[in-house]
C-alpha positions, -999 to 999 in steps of 0.1 A, spaced: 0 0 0 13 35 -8 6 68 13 1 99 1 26 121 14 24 153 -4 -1 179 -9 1 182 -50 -2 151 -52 -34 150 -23 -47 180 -44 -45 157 -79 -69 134 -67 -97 157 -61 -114 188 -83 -111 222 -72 -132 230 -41 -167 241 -45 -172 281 -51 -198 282 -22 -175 256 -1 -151 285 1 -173 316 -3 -198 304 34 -165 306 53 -165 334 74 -143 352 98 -163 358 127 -201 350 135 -226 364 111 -262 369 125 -274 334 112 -244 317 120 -248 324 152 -287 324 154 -275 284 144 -251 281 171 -271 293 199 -299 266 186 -270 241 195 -271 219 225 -247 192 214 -209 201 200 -181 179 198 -149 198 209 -116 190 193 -77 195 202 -46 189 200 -15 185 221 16 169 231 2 135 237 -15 136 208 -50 145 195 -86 143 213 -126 145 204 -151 152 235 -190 153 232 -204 183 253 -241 195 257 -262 215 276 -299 217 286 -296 255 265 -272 268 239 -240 246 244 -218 278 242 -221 317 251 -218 340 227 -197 367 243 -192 388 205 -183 382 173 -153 366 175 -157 347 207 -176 316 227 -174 306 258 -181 267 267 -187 257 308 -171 225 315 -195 208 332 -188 175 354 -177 147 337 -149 118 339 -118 143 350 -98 128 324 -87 165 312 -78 153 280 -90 186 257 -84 210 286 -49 197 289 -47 203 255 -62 241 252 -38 246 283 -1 232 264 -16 243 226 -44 262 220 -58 247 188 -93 237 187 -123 229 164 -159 226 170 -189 207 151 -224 220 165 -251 193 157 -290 199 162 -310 167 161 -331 167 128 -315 192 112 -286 176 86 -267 208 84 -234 209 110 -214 243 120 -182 240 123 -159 268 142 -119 263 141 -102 291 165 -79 291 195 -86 282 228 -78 295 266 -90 283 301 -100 305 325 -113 301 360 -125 334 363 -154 330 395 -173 359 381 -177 337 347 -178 306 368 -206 319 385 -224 330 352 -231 294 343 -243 283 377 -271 262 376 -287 265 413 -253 256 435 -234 243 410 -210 261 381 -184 247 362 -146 245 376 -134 260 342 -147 276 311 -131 274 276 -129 305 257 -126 298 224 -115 326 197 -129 319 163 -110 321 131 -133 305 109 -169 297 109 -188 276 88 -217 255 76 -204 216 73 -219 199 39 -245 176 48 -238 145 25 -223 128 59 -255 131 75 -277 124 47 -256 88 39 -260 82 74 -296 87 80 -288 101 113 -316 115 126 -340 90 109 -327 57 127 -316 35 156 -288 13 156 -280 7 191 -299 -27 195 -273 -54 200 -244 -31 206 -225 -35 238 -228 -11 267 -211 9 289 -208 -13 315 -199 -46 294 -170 -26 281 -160 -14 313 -159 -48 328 -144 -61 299 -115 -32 308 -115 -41 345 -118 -74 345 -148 -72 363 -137 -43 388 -156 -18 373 -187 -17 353 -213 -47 345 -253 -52 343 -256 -29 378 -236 -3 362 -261 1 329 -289 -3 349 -287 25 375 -267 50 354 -291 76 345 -308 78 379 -272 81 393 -260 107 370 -291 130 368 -276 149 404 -241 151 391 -253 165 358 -238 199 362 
């Protein structure tokens, strides 16, 4: 098998970009890109950094991210697994991307910008939902802004189907991963009920 290791001979294999692929991009958020982003309550935050590269699903029970002006969004992180993977990331690099997703809809926006972490309590607080508020909030700094073309969605039927029947589940895999220490039919079972007070 041979790699492609260049970009003129990437750029052979493919026409010339679509006009309108180039000419939606903009610069900061117009007032219908970001009438779409504040209808987002699902995004997928991506980074990079020295150990490597990292994806991380984040959502809300509102917009998934504040608009704080043209050019800039601010995501709470809420409780989750305190992994720290992105945030690590934003912290050592900087570069990030984001895909906003609305359920039914089979257009994505897609932000790519530069990110910084603040714990700024007056921010912090901003977010709180009753006693709780995030321990940090991403800034993120968009350089480009853009619809996503929506052949991905459309292949995959997205919206209009269920696959999960017959897939494992959380808990199989992580008792498969502990060896039984973690995990298991208890862990499925209660999940929800235990997460709904640790939600934010």
């Amino acid at each position: 098998m041979e790699f492609i290791t260049d970009i003129p001979a990437l750029e052979t294999l493919y026409p010339e970009a679509v006009p309108a692929a180039i000419r939606k991009v903009a610069v900061h958020l117009t007032p219908l890109y970001q009438r779409w982003i504040e209808g987002a309550r699902f995004c997928i935050l991506s980074t990079a950094g020295p150990d490597g590269v990292h994806g991380s699903p984040r959502g809300d029970d509102g917009p998934v991210v504040r608009v704080m002006g043209p050019n800039l969004l601010a995501m709470p992180d809420w409780r989750g697994n305190n992994r720290l993977d992105c945030l690590r990331d934003i912290v050592a690099d900087g570069c990030a991307a984001v895909i906003f997703l609305v359920p039914g809809s089979n257009t994505t926006v897609r932000v790519n910008g530069f990110a910084r972490l603040t714990d700024d309590a007056d921010l912090r607080q901003s977010f709180a939902k009753g006693s709780k508020q995030p321990a940090t909030v991403i800034l993120l700094e968009i350089q480009e802004v853009y619809t996503q073309c929506a052949k991905a969605l459309l292949r995959s039927g997205l919206w209009q189907r269920d696959d999960s029947a017959g897939l494992p589940t959380v808990g199989e895999i992580l008792a498969d991963m502990s060896n039984g220490q973690y995990g298991g039919a208890e862990y499925d079972r209660t999940y929800v009920e235990k997460a709904k007070p640790r939600m934010w």
